[in-house]
C-alpha positions in Angstrom: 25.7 120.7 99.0 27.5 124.0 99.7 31.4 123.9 98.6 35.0 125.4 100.4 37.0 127.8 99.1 40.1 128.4 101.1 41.5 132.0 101.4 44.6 132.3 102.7 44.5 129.9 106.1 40.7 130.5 106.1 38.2 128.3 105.2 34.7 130.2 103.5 31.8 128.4 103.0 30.4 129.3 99.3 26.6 130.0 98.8 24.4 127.8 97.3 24.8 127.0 93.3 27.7 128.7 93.7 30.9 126.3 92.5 33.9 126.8 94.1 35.7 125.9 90.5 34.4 129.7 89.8 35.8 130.9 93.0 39.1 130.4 92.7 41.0 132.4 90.5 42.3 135.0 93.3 41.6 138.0 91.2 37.7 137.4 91.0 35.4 139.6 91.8 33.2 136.6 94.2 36.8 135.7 95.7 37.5 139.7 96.7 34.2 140.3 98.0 34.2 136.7 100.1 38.1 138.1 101.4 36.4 141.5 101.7 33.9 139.9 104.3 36.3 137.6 106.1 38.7 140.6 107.0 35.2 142.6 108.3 34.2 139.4 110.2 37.9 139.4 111.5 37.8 142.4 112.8 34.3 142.7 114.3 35.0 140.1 116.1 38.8 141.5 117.7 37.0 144.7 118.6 34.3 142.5 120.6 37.1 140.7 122.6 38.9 144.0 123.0 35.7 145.4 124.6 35.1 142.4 126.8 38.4 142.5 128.1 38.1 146.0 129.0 35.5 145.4 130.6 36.7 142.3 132.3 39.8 145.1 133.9 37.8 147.6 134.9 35.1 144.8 136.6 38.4 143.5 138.5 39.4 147.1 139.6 35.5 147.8 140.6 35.4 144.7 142.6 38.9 145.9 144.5 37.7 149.1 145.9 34.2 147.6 146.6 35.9 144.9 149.0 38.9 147.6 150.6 36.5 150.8 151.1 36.3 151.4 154.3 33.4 150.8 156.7 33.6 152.6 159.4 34.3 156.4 157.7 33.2 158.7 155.1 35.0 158.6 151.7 36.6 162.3 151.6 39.3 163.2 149.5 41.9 162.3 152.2 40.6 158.6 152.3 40.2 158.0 148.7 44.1 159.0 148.1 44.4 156.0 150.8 42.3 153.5 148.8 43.8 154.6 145.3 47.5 153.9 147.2 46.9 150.5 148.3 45.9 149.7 145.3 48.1 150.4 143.2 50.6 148.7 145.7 48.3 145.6 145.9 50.6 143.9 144.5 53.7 144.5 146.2 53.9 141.4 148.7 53.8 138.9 145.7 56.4 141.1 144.4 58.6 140.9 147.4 57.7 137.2 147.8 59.1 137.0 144.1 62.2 138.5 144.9 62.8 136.6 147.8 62.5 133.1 145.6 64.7 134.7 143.2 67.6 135.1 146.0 67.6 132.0 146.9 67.6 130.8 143.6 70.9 132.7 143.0 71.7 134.3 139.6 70.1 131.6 137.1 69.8 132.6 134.0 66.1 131.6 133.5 64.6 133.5 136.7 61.2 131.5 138.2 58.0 134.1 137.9 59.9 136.1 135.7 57.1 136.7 133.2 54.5 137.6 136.4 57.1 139.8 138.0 57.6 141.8 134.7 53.7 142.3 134.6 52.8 143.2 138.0 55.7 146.4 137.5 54.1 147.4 134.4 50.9 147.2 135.4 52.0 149.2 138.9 54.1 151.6 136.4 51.1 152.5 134.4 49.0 152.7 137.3 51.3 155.7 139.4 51.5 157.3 135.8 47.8 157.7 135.4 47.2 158.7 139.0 49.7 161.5 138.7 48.6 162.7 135.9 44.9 162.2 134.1 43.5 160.6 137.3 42.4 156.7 138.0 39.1 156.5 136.6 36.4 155.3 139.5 33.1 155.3 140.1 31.9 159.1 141.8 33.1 157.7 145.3 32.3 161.8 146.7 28.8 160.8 146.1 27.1 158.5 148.7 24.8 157.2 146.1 27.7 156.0 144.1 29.6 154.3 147.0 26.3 152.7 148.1 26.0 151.2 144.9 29.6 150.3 144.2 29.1 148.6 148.3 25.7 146.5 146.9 27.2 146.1 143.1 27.0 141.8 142.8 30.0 142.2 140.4 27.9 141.3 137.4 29.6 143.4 134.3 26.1 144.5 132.5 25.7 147.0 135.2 28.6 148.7 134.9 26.7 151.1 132.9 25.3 152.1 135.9 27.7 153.8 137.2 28.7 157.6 137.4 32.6 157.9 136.2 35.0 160.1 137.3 38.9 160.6 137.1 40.6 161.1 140.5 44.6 162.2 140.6 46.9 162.7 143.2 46.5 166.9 142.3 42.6 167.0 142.4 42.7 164.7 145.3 45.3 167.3 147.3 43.6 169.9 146.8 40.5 169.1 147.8 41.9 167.7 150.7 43.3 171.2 151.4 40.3 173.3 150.5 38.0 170.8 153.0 40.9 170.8 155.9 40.6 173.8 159.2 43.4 176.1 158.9 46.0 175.7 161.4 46.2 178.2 163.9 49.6 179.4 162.2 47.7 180.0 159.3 44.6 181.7 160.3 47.3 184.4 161.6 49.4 184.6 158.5 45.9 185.4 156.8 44.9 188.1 159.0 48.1 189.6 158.8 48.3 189.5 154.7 44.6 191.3 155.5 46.1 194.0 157.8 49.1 194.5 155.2 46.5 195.2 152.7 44.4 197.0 154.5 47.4 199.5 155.8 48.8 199.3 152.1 45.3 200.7 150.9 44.7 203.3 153.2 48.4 204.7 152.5 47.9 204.7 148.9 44.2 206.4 149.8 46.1 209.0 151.7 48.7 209.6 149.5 45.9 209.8 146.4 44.2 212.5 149.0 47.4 214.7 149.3 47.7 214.8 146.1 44.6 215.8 145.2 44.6 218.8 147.7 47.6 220.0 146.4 45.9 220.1 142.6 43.2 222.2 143.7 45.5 224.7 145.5 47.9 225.0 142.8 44.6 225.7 140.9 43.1 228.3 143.5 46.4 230.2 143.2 46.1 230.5 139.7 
């Protein structure tokens, strides 16, 4: 029968023929290796249910926007800086409903939902700080191909793979909003009138380079 040796608050299972009378002076080269092993095991096994809960948030956030795209237009920039507001304010009527049992609660010391209420404002916090600044990573929602995936996606986290990632932030999503929006009357004659500035700047300076080279070669001639 295979013997226990206990390491720490860890119970090993010794090999075969292998007494645990042997094991169990701490400094052993058996006992080291065997601690070596549980500490890999340990930790092979925190990095897996570090990676399944990743994938567990992002499968949430997928399933978010597939349910709250809108139907009935196409995703340009302007409408996926809607989307990406609402949801990071998705939470805000639990919030609100929060603070309203907390007022009529009063001031007690222990407030109700206080643990939730303190998650859902990080969570929002990091959220506003990542869509200002790197972007909220989504599937390629500028590519049809991508939303009509994301729209038949069954939720299953295996295909997540699938996907084409991309960050969108507030900046990127501005600007292409600008780039893709007519110019306003206003501005379509602030631009010709930069042009015509430019254009009379140019010809003044041509002028001017003209003048000056006519009066180079009659300096010369007189010479």
């Amino acid at each position: 029968m295979n013997d226990h040796l206990f390491i720490g608050s860890v119970t090993v299972k010794t090999k075969k023929g292998v007494s645990a009378a042997s094991l169990s002076h701490p400094n052993s080269r058996k006992v080291q290796q065997l601690t070596k092993q549980v500490k890999k095991d340990a930790a092979r096994k925190k990095a897996k249910m570090l990676h399944q809960m990743k994938l567990n948030l992002v499968g949430e956030k997928f399933l978010w926007f597939r349910d709250n795209l809108p139907q009935d237009k196409a995703l340009d920039h302007d409408v996926i800086a809607s989307v990406i507001t609402q949801y990071i304010r998705r939470f805000d009527e639990e919030l609100e409903q929060i603070a309203l049992k907390h007022s009529i609660g009063g001031q007690r010391k222990n407030r109700q939902h206080a643990s939730r209420e303190d998650v859902i404002k990080l969570t929002k916090l990091q959220e506003e700080k990542e869509f200002e600044t790197a972007g909220i990573e989504l599937p390629n929602l500028l590519e049809p191909s991508q939303v009509e995936m994301l729209r038949k996606w069954n939720g299953e986290l295996r295909f997540l793979q699938n996907f084409k990632l991309r960050r969108f932030s507030q900046q990127f999503l501005k600007k292409g909003s600008a780039k893709s929006r007519p110019a306003s009357p206003v501005e379509t004659r602030e631009s010709n009138n930069t042009i015509k500035t430019s254009q009379s700047h140019n010809k003044d300076n041509k002028t001017i380079s003209d003048s000056v080279e006519s009066m180079e070669t009659d300096v010369g001639e007189n010479k």
